[in-house]
TORLORO-59519 format. One record per atom (N, C-alpha, C): y, z, x. Coordinates in nm, 4 decimals. Example, Ala and Ser with C-alpha at 12.3 -4.5 7.8 and 13.67 -1.06 7.14 Angstrom:
# TORLORO-59519
[[-0.5690,0.7800,1.3190]]
[[-0.4500,0.7800,1.2300]]
[[-0.3300,0.7800,1.3200]]
[[-0.2250,0.7080,1.2850]]
[[-0.1060,0.7140,1.3670]]
[[0.0030,0.7870,1.2900]]
# end
This chain:
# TORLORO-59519
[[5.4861,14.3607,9.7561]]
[[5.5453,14.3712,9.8867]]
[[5.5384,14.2385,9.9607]]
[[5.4081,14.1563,9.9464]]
[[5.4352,14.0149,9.9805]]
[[5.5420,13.9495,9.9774]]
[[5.5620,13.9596,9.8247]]
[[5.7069,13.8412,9.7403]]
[[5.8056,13.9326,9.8268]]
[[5.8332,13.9910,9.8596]]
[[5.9719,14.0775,9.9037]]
[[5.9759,14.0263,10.0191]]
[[5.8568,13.9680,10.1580]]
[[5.8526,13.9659,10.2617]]
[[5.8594,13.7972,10.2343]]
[[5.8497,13.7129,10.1307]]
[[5.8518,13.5513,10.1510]]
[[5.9619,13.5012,10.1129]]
[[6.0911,13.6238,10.0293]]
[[6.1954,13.6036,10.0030]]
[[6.2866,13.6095,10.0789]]
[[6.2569,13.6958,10.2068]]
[[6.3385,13.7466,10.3538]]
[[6.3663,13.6249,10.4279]]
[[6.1865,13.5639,10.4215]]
[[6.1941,13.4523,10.5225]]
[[6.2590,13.3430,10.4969]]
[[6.2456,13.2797,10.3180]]
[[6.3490,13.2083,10.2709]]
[[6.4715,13.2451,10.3151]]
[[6.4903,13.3695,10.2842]]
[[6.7013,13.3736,10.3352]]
[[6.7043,13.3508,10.4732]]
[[6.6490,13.3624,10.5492]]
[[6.6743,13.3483,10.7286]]
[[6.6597,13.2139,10.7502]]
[[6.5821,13.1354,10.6508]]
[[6.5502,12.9598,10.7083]]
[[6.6894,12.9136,10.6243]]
[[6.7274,12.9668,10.5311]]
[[6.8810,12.9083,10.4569]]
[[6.9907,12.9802,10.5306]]
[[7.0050,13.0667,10.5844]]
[[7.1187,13.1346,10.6658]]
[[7.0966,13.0728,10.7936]]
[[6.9791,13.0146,10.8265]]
[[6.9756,12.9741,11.0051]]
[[7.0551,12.8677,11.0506]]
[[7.0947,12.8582,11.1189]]
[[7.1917,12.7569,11.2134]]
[[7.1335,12.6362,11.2396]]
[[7.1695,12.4551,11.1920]]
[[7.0706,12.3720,11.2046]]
[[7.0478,12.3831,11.3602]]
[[6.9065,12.3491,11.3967]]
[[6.8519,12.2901,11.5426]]
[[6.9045,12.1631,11.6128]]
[[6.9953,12.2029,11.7264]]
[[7.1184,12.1038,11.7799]]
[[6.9842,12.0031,11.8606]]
[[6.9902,11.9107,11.8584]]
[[6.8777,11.8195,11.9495]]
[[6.9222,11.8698,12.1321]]
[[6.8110,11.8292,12.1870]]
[[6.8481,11.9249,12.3038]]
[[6.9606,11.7896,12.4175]]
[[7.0037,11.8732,12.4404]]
[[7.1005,11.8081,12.5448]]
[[7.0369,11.7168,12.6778]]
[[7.0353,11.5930,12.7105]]
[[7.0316,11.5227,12.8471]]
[[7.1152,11.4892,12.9536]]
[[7.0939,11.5105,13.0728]]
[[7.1754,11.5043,13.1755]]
[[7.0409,11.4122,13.2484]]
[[7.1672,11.3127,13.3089]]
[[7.1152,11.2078,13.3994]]
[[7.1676,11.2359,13.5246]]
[[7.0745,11.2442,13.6345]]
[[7.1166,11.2627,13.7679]]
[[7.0731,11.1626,13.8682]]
[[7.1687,11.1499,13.9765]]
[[7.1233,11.0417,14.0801]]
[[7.0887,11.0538,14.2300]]
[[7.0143,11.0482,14.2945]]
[[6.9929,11.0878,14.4077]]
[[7.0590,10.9713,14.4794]]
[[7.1499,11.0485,14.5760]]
[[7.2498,10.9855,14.6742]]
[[7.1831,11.0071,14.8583]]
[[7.1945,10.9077,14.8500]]
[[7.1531,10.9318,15.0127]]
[[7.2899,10.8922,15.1114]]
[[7.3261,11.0050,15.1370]]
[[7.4086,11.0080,15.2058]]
[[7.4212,11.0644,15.3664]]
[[7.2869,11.0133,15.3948]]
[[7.2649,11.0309,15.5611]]
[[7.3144,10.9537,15.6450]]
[[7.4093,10.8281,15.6362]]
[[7.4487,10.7531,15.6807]]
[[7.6156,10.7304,15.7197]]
[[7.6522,10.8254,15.6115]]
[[7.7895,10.8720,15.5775]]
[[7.8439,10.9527,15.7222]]
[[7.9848,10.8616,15.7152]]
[[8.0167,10.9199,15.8592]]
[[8.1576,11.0570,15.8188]]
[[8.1153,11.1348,15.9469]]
[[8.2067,11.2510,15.9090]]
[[8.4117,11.2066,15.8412]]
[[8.4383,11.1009,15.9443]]
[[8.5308,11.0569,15.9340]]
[[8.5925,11.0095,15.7737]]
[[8.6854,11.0614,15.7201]]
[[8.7516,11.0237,15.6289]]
[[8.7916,10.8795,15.6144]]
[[8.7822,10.7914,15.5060]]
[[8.8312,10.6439,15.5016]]
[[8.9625,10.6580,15.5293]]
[[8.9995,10.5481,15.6022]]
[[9.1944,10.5477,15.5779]]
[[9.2679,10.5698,15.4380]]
[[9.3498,10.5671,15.4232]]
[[9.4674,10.5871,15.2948]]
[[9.5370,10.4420,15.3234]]
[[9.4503,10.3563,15.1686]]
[[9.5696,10.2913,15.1604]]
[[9.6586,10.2780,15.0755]]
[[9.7886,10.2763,15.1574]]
[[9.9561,10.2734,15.0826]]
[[9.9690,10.1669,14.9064]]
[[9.9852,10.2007,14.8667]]
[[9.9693,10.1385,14.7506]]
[[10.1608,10.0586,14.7497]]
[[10.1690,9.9492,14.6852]]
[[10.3234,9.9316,14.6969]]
[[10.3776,9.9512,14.6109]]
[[10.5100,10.0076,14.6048]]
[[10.5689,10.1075,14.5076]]
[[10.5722,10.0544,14.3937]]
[[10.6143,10.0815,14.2893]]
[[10.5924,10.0475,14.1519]]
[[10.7404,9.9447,14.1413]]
[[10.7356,9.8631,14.0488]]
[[10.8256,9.8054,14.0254]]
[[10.9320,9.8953,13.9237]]
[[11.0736,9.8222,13.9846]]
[[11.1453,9.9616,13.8543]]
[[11.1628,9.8788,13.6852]]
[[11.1825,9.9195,13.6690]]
[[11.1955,9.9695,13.4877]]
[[11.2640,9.8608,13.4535]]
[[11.1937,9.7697,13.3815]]
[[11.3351,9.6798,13.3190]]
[[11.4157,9.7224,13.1876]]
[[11.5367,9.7061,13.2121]]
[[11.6180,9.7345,13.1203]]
[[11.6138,9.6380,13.0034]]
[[11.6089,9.6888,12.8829]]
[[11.6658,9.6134,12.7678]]
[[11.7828,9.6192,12.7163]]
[[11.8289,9.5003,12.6444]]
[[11.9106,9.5034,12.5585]]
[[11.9605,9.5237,12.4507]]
[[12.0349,9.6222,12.3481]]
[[11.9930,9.6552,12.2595]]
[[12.0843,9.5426,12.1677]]
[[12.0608,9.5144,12.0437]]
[[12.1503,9.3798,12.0141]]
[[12.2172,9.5087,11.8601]]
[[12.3208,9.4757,11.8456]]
[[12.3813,9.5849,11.7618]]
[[12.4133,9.4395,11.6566]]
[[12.3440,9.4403,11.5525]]
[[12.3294,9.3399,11.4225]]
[[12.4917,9.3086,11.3588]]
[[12.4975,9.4252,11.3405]]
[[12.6551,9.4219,11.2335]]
[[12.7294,9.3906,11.3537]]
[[12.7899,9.4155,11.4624]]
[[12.8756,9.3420,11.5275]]
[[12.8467,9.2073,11.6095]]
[[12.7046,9.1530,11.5816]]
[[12.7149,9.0204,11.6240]]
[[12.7491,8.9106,11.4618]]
[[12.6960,9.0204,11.3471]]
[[12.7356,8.9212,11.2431]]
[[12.8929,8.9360,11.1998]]
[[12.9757,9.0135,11.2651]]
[[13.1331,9.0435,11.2677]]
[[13.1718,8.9272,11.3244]]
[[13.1155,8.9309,11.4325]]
[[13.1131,8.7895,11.6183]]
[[13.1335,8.6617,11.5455]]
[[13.0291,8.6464,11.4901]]
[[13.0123,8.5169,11.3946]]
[[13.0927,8.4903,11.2737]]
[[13.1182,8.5828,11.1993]]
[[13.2433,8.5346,11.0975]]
[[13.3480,8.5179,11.1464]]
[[13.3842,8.5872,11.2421]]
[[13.5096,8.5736,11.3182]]
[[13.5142,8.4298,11.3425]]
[[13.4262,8.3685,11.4038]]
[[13.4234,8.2106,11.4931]]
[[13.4212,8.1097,11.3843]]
[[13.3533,8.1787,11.2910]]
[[13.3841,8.0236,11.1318]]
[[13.5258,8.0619,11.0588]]
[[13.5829,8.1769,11.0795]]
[[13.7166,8.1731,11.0556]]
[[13.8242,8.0996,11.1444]]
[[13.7996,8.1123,11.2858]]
[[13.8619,8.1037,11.3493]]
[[13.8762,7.9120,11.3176]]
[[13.7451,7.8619,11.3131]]
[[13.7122,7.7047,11.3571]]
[[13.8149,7.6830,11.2065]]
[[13.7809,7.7451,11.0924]]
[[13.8240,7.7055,10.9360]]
[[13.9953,7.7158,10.9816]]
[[14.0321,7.7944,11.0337]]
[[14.1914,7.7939,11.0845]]
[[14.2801,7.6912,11.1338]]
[[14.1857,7.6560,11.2263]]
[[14.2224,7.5749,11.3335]]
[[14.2257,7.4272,11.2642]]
[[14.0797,7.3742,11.1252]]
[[14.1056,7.2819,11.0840]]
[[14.2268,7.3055,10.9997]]
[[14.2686,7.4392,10.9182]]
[[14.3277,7.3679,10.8267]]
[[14.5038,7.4233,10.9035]]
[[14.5314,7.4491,11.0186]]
[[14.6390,7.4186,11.0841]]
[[14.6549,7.2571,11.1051]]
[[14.5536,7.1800,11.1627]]
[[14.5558,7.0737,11.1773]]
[[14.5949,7.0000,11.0549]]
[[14.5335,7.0238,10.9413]]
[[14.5401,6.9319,10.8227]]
[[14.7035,6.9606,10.8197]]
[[14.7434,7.0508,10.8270]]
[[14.8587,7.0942,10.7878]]
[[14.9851,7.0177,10.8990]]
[[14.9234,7.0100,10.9829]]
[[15.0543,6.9602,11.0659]]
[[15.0342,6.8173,11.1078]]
[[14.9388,6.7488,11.0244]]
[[14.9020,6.5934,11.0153]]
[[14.9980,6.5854,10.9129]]
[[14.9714,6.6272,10.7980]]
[[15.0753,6.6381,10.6898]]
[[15.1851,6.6757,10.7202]]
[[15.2271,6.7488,10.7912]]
[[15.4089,6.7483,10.8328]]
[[15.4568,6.6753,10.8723]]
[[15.3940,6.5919,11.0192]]
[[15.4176,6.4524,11.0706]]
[[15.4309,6.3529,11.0012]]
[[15.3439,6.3357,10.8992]]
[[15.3036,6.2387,10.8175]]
[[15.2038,6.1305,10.9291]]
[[15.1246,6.2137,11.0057]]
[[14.9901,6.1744,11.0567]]
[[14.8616,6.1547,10.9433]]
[[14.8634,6.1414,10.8188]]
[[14.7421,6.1563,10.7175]]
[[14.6420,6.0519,10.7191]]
[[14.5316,6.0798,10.7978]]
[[14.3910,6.0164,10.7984]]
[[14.3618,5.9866,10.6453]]
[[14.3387,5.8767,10.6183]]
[[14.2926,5.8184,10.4875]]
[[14.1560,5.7762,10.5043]]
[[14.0488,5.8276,10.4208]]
[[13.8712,5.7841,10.4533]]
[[13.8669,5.6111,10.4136]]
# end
């Protein structure tokens, strides 16, 4: 009947819940005898600044933007070459 009663106590120390360390609270003594009934003023805080906007940059139509402008410049030289040569304006290096 012993062993039956040292086997109980084993299962209750393995089933028991670990021991949480005990909790601390720090407190402060305020002396507040000096404190006047009167509420502090409110001060106005200044409003928030608004929101700056961004820009969103859309990739494929600035690299459209840009082929366009080396086509355009490649045009323009070889109109020129072309109508040096009609004149018979031809720059020789």
């Amino acid at each position: 009947m012993c062993k039956l009663t040292l086997q109980v106590i084993q299962l209750v120390e393995v089933l028991a819940p670990p021991l949480l360390p005990p909790v601390k609270f720090n407190y402060t003594d305020l002396d507040l005898s000096s404190a006047s009934l009167n509420p502090s003023p409110v001060v106005a805080r200044p409003p928030p600044e608004p929101a700056t906007d961004y820009a969103v940059i859309d990739f494929a139509a600035t690299s459209a933007a840009a082929q366009a402008g080396r086509d355009h410049v490649r045009l323009r030289e070889n109109l020129t070459r072309t109508a040096s040569v009609a004149t018979g304006n031809s720059q020789q290096p």
